[in-house]
DOKOLDREN-753250 format. One record per atom (N, C-alpha, C): x, y, z; residue number from 0; atom name. Coordinates in Angstrom, 3 decimals, decimal comma. Each point is the difference from the previous one (the first is absolute). Last residue first. Example, Ala and Ser with C-alpha at 12.3 -4.5 7.8 and 13.67 -1.06 7.14 Angstrom:
REM residues 2
<rec><X>12,850</X><Y>-2,250</Y><Z>7,080</Z><resi>1</resi><name>N</name></rec>
<rec><X>0,820</X><Y>1,190</Y><Z>0,060</Z><resi>1</resi><name>CA</name></rec>
<rec><X>-0,770</X><Y>1,090</Y><Z>0,730</Z><resi>1</resi><name>C</name></rec>
<rec><X>0,290</X><Y>-5,720</Y><Z>-0,070</Z><resi>0</resi><name>N</name></rec>
<rec><X>-0,890</X><Y>1,190</Y><Z>0,000</Z><resi>0</resi><name>CA</name></rec>
<rec><X>0,900</X><Y>1,200</Y><Z>0,000</Z><resi>0</resi><name>C</name></rec>
//
This chain:
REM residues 90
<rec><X>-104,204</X><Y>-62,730</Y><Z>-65,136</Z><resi>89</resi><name>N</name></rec>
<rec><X>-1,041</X><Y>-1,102</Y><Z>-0,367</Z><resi>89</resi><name>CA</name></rec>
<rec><X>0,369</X><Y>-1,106</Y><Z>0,557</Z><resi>89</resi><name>C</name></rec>
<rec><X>0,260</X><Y>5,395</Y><Z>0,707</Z><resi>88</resi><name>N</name></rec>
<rec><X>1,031</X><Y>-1,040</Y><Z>0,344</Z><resi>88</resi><name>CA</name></rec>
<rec><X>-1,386</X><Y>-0,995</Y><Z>-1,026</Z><resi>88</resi><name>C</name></rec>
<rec><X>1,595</X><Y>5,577</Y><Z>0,446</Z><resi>87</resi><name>N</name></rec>
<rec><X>-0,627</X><Y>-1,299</Y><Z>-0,700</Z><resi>87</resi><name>CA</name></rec>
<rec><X>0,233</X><Y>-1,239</Y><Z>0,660</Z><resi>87</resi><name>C</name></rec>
<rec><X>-0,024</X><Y>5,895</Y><Z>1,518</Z><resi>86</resi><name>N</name></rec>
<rec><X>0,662</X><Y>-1,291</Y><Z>-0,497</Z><resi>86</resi><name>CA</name></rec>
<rec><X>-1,091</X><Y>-1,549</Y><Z>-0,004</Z><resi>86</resi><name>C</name></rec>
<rec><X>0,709</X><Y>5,885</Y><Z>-1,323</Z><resi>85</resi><name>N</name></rec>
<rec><X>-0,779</X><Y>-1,450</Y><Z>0,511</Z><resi>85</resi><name>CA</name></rec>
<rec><X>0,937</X><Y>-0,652</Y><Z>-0,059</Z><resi>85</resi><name>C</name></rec>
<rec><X>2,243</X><Y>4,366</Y><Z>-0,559</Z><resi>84</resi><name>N</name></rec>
<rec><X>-1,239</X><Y>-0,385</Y><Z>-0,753</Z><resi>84</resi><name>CA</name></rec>
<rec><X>0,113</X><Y>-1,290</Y><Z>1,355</Z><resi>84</resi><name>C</name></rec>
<rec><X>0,161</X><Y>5,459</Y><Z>1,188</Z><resi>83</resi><name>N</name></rec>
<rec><X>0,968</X><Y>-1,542</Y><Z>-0,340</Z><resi>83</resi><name>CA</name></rec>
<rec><X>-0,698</X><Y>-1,268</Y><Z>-0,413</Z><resi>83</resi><name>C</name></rec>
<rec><X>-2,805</X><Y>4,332</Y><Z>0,151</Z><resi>82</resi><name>N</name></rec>
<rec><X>1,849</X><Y>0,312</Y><Z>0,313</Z><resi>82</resi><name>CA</name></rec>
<rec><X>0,952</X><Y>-1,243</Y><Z>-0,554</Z><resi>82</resi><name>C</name></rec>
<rec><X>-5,037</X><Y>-0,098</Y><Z>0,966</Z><resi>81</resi><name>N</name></rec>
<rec><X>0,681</X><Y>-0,450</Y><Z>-1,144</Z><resi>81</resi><name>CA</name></rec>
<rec><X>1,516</X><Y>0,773</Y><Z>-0,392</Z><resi>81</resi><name>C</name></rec>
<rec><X>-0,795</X><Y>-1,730</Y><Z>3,972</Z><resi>80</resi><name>N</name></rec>
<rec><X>-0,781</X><Y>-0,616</Y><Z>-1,699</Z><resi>80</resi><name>CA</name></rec>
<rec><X>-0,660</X><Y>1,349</Y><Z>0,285</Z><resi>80</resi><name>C</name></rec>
<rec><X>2,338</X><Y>-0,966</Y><Z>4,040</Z><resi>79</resi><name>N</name></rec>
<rec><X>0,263</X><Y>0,965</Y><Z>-0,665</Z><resi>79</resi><name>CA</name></rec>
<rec><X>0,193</X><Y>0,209</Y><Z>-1,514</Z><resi>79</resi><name>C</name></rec>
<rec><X>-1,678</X><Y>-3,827</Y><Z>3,266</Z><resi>78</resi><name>N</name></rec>
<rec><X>-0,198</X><Y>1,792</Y><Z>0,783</Z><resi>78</resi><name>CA</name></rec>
<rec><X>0,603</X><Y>0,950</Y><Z>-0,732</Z><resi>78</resi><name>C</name></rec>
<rec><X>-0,681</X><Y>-4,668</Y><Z>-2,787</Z><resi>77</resi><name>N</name></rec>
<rec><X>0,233</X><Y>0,737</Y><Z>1,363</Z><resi>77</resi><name>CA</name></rec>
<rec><X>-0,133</X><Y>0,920</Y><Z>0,370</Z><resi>77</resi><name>C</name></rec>
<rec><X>-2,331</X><Y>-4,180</Y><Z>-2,727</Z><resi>76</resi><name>N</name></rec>
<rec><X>0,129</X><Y>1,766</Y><Z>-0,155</Z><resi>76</resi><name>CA</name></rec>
<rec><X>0,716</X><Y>0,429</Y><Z>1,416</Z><resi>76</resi><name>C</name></rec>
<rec><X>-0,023</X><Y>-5,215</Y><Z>-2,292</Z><resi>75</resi><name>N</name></rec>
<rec><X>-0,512</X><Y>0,215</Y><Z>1,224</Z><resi>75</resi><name>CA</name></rec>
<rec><X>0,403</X><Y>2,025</Y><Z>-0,351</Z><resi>75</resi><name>C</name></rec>
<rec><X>-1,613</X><Y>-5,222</Y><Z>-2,808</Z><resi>74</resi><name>N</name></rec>
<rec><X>0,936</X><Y>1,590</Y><Z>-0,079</Z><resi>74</resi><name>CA</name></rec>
<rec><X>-0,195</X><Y>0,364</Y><Z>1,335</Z><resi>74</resi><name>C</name></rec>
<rec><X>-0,323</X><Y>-5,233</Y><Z>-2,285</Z><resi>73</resi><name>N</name></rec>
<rec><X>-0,184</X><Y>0,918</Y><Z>1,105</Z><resi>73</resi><name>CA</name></rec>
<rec><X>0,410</X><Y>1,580</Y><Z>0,079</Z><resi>73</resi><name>C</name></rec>
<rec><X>-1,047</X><Y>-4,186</Y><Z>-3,915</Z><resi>72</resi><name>N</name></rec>
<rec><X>0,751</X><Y>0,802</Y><Z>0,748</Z><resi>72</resi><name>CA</name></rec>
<rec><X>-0,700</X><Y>0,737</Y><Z>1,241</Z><resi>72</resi><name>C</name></rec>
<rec><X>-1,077</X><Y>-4,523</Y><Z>-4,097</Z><resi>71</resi><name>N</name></rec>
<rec><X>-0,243</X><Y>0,940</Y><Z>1,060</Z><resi>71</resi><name>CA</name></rec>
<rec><X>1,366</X><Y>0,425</Y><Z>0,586</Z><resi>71</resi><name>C</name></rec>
<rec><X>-2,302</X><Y>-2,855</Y><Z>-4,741</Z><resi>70</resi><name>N</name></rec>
<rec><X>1,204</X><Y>0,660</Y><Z>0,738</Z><resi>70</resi><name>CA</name></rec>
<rec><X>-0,513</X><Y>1,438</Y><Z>1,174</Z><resi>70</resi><name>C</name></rec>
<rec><X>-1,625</X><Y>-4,189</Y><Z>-4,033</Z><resi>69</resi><name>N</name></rec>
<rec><X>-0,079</X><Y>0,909</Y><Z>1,173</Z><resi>69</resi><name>CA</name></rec>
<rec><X>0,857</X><Y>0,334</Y><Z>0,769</Z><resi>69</resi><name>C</name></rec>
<rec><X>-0,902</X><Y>-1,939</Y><Z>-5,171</Z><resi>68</resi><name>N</name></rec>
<rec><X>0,533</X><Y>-0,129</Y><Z>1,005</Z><resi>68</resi><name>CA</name></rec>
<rec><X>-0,467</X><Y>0,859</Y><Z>1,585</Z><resi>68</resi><name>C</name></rec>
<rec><X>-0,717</X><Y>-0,341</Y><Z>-5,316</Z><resi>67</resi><name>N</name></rec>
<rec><X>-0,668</X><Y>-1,272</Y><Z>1,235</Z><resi>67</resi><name>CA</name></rec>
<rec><X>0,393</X><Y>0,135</Y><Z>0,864</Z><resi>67</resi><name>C</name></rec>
<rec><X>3,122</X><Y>2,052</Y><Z>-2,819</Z><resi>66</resi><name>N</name></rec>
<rec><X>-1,535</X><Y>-0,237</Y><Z>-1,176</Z><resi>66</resi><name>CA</name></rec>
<rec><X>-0,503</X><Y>-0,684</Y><Z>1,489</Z><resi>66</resi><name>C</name></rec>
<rec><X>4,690</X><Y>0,923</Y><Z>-0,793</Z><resi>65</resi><name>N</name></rec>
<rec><X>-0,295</X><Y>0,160</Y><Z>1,295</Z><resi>65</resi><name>CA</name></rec>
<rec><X>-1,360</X><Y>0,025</Y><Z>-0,375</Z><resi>65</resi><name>C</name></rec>
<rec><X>2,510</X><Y>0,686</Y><Z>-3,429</Z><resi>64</resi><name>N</name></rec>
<rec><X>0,520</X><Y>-1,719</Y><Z>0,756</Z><resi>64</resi><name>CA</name></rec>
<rec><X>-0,557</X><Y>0,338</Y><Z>1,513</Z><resi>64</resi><name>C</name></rec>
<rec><X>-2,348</X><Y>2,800</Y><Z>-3,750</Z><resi>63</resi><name>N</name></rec>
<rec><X>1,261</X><Y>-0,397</Y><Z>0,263</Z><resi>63</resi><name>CA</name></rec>
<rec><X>-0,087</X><Y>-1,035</Y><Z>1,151</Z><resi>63</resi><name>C</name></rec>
<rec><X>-3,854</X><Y>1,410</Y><Z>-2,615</Z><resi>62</resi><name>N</name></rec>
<rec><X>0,857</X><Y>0,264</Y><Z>-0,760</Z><resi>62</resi><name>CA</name></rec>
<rec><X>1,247</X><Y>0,013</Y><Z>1,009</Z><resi>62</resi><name>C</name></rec>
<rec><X>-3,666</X><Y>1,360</Y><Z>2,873</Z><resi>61</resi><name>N</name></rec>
<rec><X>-0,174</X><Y>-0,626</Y><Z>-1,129</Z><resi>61</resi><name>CA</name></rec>
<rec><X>0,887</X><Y>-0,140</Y><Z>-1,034</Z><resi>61</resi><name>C</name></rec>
<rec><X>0,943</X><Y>1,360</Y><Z>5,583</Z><resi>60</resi><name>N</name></rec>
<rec><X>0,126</X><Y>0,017</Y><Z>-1,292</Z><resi>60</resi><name>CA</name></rec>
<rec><X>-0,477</X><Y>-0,469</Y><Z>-1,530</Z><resi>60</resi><name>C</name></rec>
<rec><X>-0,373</X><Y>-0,873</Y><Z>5,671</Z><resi>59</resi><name>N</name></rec>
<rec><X>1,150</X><Y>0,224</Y><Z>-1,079</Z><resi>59</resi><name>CA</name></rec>
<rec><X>-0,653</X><Y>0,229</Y><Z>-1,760</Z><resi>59</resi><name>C</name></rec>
<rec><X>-2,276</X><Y>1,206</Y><Z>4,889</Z><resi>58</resi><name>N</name></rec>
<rec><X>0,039</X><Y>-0,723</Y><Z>-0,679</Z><resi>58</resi><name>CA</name></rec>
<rec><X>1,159</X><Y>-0,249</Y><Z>-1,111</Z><resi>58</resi><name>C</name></rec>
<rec><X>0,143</X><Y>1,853</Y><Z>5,041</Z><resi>57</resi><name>N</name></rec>
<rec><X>0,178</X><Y>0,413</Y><Z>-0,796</Z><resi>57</resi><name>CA</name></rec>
<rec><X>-0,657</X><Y>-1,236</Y><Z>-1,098</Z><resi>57</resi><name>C</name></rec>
<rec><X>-0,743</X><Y>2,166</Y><Z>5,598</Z><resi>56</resi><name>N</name></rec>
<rec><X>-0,019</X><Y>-1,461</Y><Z>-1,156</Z><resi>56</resi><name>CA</name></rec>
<rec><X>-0,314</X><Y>0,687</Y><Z>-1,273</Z><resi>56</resi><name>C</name></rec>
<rec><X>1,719</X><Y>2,485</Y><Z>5,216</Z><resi>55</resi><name>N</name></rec>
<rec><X>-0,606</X><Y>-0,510</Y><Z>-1,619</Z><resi>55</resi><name>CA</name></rec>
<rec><X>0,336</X><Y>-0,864</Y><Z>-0,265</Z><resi>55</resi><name>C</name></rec>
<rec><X>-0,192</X><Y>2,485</Y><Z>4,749</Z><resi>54</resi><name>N</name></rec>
<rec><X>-0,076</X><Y>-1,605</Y><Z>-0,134</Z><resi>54</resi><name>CA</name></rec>
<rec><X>-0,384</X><Y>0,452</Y><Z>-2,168</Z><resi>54</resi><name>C</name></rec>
<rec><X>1,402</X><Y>4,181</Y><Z>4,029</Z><resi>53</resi><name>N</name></rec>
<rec><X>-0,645</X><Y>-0,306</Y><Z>-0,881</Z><resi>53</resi><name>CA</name></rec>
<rec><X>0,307</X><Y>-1,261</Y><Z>-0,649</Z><resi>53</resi><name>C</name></rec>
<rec><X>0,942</X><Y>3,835</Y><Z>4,403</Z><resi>52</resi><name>N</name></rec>
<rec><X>0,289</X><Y>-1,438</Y><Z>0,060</Z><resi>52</resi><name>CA</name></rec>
<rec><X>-1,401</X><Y>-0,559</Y><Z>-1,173</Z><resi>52</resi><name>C</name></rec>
<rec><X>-0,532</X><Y>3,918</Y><Z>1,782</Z><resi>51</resi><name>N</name></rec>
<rec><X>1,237</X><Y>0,366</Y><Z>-0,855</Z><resi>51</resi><name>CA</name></rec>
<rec><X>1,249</X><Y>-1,637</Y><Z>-0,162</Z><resi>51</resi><name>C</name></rec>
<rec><X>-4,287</X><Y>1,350</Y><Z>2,459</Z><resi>50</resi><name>N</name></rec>
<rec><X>0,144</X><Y>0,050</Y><Z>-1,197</Z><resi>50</resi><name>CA</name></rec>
<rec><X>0,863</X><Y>-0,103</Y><Z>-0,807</Z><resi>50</resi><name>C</name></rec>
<rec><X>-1,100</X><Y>-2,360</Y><Z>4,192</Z><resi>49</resi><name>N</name></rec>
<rec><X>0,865</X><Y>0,668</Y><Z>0,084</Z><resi>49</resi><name>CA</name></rec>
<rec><X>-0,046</X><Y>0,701</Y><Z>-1,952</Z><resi>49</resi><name>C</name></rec>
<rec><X>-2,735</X><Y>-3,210</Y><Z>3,062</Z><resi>48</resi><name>N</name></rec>
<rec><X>0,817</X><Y>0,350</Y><Z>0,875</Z><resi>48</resi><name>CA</name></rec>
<rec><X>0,249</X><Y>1,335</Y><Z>-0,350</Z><resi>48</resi><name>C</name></rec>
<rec><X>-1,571</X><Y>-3,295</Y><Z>-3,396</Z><resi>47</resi><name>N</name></rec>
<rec><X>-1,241</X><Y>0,342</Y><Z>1,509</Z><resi>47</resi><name>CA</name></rec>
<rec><X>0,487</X><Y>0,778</Y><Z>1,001</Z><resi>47</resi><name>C</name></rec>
<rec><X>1,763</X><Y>-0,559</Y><Z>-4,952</Z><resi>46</resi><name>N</name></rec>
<rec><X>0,372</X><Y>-0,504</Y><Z>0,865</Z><resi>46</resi><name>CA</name></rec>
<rec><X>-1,126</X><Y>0,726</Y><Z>0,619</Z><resi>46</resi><name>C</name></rec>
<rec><X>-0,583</X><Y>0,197</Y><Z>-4,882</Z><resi>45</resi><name>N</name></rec>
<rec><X>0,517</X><Y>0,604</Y><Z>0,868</Z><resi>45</resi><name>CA</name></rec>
<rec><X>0,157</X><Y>-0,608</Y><Z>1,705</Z><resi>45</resi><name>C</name></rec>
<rec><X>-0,046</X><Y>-1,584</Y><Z>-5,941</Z><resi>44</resi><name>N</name></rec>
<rec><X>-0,791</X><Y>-0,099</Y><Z>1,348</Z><resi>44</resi><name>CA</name></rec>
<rec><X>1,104</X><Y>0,183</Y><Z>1,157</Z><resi>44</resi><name>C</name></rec>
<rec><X>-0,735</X><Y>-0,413</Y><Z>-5,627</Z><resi>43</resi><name>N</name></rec>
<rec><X>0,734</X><Y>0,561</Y><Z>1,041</Z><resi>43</resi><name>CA</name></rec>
<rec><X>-1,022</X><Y>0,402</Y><Z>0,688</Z><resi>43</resi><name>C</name></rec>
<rec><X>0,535</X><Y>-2,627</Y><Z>-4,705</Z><resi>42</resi><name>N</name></rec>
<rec><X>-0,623</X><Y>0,193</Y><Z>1,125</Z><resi>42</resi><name>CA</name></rec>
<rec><X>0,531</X><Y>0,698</Y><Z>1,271</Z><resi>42</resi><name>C</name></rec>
<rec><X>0,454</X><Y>-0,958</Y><Z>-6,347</Z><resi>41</resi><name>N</name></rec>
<rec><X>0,614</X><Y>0,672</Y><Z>1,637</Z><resi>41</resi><name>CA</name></rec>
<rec><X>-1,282</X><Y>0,027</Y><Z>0,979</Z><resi>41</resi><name>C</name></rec>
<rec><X>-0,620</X><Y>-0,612</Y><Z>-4,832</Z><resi>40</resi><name>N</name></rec>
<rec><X>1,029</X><Y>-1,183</Y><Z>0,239</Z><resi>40</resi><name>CA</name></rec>
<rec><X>0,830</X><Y>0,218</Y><Z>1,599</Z><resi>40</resi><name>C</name></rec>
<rec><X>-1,954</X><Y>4,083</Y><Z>-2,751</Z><resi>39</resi><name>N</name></rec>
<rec><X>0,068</X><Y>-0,833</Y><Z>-0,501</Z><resi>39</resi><name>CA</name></rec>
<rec><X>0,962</X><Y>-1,322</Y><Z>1,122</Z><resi>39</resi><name>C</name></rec>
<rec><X>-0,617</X><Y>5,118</Y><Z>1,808</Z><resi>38</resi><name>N</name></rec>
<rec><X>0,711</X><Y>-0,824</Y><Z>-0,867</Z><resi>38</resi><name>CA</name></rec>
<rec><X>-0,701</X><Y>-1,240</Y><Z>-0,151</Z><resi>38</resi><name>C</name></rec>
<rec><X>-3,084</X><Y>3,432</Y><Z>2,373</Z><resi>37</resi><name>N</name></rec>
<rec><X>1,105</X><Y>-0,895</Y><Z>0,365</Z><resi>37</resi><name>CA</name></rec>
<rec><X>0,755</X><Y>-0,461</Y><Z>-1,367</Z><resi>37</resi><name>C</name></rec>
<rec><X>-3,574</X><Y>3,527</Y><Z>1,730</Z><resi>36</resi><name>N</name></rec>
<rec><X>0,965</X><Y>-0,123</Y><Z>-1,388</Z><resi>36</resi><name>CA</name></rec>
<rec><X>1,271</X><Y>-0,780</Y><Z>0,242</Z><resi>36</resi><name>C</name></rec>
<rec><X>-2,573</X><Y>1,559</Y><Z>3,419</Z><resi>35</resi><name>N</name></rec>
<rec><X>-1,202</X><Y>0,645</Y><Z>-0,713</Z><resi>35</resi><name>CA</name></rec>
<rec><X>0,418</X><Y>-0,632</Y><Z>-1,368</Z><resi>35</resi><name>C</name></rec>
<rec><X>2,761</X><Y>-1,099</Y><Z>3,836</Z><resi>34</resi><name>N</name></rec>
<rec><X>-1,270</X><Y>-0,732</Y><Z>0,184</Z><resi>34</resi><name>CA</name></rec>
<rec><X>-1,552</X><Y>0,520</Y><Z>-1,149</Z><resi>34</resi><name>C</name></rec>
<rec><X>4,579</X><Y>2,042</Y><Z>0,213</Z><resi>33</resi><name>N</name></rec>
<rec><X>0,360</X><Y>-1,487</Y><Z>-0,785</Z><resi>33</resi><name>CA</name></rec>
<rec><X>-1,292</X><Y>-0,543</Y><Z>0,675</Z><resi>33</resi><name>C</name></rec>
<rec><X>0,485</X><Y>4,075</Y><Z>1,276</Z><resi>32</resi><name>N</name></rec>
<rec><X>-0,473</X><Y>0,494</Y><Z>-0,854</Z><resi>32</resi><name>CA</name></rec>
<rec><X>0,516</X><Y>-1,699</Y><Z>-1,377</Z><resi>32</resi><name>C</name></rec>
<rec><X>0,203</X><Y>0,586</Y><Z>5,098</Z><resi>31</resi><name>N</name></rec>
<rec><X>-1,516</X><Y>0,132</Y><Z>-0,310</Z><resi>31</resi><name>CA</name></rec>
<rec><X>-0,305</X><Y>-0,013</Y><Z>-1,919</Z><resi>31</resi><name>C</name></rec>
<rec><X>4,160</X><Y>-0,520</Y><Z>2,242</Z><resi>30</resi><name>N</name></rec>
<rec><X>-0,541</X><Y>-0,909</Y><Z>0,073</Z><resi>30</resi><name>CA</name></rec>
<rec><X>-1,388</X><Y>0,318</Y><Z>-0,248</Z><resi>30</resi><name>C</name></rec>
<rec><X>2,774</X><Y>3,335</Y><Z>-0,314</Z><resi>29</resi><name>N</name></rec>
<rec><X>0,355</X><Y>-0,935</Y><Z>-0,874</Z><resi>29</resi><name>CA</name></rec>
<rec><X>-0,827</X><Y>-1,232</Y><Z>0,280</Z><resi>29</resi><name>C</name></rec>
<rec><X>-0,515</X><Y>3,666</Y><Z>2,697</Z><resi>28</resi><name>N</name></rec>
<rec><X>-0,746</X><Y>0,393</Y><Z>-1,335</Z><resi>28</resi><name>CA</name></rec>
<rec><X>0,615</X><Y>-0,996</Y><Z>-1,174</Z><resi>28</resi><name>C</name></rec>
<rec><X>1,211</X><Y>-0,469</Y><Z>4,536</Z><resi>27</resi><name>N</name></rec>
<rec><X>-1,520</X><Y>-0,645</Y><Z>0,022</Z><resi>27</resi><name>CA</name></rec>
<rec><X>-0,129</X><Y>0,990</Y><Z>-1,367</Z><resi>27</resi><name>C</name></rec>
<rec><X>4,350</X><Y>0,198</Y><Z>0,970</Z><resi>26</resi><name>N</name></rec>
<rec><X>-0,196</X><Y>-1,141</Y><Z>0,294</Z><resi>26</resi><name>CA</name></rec>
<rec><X>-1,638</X><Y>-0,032</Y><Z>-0,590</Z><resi>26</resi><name>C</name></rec>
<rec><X>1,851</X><Y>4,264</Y><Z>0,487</Z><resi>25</resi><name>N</name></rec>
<rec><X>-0,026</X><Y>-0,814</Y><Z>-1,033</Z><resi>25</resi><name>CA</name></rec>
<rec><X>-0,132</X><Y>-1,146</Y><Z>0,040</Z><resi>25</resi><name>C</name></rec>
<rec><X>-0,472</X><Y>2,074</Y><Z>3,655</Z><resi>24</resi><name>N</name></rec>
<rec><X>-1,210</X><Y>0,736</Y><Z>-1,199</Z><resi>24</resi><name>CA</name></rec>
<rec><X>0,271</X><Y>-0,950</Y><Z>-1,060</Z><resi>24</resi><name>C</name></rec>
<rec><X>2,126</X><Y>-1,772</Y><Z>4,174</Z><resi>23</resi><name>N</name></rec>
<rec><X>0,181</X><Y>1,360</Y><Z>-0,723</Z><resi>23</resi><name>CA</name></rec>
<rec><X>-0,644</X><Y>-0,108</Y><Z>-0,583</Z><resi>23</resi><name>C</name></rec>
<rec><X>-0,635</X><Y>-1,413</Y><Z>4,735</Z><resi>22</resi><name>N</name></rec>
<rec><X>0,006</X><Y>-0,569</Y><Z>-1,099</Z><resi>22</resi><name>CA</name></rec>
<rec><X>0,293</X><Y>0,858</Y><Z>-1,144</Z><resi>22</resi><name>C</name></rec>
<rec><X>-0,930</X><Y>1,309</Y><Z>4,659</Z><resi>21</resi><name>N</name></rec>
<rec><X>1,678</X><Y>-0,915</Y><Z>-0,107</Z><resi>21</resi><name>CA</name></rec>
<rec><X>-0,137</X><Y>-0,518</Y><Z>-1,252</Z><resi>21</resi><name>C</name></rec>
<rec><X>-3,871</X><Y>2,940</Y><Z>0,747</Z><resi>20</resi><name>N</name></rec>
<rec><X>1,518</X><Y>0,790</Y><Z>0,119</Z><resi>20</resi><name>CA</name></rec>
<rec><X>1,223</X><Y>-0,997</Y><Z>-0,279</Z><resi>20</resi><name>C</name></rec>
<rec><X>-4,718</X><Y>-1,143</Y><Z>-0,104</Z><resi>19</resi><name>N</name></rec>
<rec><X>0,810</X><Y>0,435</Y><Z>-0,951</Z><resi>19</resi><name>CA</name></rec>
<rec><X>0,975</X><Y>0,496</Y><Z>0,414</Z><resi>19</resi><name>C</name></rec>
<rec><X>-2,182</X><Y>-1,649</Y><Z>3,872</Z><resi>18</resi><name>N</name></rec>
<rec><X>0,920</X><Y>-0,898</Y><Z>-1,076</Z><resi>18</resi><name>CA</name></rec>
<rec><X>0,895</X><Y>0,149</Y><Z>-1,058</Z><resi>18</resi><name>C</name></rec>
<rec><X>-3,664</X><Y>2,578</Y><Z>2,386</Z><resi>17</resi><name>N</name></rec>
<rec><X>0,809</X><Y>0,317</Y><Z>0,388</Z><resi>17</resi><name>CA</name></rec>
<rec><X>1,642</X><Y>-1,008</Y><Z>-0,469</Z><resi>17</resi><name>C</name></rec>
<rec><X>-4,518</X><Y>1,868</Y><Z>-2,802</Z><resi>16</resi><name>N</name></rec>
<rec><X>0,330</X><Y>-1,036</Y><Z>0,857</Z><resi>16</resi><name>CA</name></rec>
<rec><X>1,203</X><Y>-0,063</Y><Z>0,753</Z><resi>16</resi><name>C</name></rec>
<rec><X>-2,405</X><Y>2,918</Y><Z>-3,395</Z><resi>15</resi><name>N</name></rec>
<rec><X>-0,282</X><Y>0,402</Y><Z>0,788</Z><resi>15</resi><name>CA</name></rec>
<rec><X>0,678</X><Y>-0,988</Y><Z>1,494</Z><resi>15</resi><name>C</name></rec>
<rec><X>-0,459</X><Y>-0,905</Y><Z>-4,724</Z><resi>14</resi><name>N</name></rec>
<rec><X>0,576</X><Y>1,278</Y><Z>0,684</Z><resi>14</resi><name>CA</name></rec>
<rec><X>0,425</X><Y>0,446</Y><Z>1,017</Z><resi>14</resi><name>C</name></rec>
<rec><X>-1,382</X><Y>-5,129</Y><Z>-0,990</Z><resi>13</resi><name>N</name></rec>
<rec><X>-0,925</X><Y>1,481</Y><Z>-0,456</Z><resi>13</resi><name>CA</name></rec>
<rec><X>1,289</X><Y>1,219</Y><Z>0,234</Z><resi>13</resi><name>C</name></rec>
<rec><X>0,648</X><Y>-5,770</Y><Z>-0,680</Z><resi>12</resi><name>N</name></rec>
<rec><X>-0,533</X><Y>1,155</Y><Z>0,369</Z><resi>12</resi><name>CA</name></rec>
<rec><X>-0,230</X><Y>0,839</Y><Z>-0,689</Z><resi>12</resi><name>C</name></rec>
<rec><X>0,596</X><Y>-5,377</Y><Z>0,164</Z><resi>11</resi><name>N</name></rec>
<rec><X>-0,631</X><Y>1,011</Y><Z>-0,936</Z><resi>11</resi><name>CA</name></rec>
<rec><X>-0,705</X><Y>1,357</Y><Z>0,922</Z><resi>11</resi><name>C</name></rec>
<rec><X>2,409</X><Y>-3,724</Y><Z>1,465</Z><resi>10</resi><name>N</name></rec>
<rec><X>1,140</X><Y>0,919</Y><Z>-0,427</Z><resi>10</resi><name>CA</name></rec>
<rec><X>-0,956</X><Y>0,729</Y><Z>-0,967</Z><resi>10</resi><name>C</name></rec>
<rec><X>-1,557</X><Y>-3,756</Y><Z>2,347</Z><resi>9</resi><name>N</name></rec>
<rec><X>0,347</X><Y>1,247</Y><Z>1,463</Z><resi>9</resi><name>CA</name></rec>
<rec><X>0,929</X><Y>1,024</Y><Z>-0,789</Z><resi>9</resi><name>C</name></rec>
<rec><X>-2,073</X><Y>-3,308</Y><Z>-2,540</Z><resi>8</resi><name>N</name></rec>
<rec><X>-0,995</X><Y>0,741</Y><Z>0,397</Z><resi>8</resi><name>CA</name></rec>
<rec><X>0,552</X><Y>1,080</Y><Z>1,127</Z><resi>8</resi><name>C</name></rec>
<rec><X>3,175</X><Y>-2,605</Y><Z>-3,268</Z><resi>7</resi><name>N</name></rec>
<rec><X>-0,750</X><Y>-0,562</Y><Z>0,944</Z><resi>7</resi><name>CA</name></rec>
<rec><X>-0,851</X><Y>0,584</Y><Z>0,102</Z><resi>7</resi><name>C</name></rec>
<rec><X>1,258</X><Y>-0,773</Y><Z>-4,359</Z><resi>6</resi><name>N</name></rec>
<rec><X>0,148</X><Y>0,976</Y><Z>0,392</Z><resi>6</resi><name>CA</name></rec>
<rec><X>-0,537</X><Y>-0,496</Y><Z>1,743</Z><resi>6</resi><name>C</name></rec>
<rec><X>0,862</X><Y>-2,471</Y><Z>-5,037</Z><resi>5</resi><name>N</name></rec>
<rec><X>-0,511</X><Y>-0,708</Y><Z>1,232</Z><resi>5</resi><name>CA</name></rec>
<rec><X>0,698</X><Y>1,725</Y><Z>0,957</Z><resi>5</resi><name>C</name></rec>
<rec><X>-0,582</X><Y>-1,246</Y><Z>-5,798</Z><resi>4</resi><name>N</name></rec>
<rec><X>1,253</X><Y>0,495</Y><Z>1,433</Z><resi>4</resi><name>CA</name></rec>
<rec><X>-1,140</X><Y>0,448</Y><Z>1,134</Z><resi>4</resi><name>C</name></rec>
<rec><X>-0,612</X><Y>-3,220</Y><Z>-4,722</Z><resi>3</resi><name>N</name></rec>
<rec><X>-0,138</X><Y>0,550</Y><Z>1,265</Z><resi>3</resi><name>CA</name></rec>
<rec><X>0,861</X><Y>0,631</Y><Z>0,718</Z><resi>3</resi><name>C</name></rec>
<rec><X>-2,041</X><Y>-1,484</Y><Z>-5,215</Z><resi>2</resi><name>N</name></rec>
<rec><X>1,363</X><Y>0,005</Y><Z>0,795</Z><resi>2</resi><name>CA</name></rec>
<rec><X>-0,315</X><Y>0,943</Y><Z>0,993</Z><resi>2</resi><name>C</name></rec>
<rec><X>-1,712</X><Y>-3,993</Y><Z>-3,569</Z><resi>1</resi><name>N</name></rec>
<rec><X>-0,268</X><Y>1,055</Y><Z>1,150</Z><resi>1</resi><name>CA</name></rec>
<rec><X>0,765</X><Y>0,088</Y><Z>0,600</Z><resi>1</resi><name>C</name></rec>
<rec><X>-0,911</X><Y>-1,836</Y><Z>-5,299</Z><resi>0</resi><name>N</name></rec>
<rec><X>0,816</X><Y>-0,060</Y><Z>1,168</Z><resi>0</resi><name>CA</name></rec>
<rec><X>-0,444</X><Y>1,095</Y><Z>0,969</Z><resi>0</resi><name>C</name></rec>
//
């Protein structure tokens, strides 16, 4: 199985970038660090717009009633993740 998380190109900054500032540190060291060591059976792909706007596809499960299945959510990181948690929608 291949598992992709899709990073746009306009969000892979430097330090030095005037961008980093509105994006928090932690945002791009979590997503960088599920693109080095993605979960089993998970794809997550970062919106073109807006990092903090994230599209997953979950595989269900070997051994339970969800075995074959696919299942997608939307997470979106707000302005004050990780203070206050995410929200989910599917």
């Amino acid at each position: 199985m291949i598992i992709l998380i899709y990073i746009p190109k306009c969000f892979h900054l430097k330090s030095n970038d005037h961008i980093m500032s509105a994006i928090p540190r932690r945002i791009t060291k979590e997503l960088t660090r599920l693109n080095k060591s993605p979960p089993p059976g998970m794809t997550v792909s970062v919106d073109d717009k807006d990092i903090r706007y994230l599209k997953i596809a979950l595989e269900g499960p070997d051994s339970s009633p969800y075995q074959g299945g696919l299942f997608y959510l939307e997470m979106y990181l707000g302005d004050q993740y990780p203070m206050v948690p995410q929200r989910l929608d599917s």
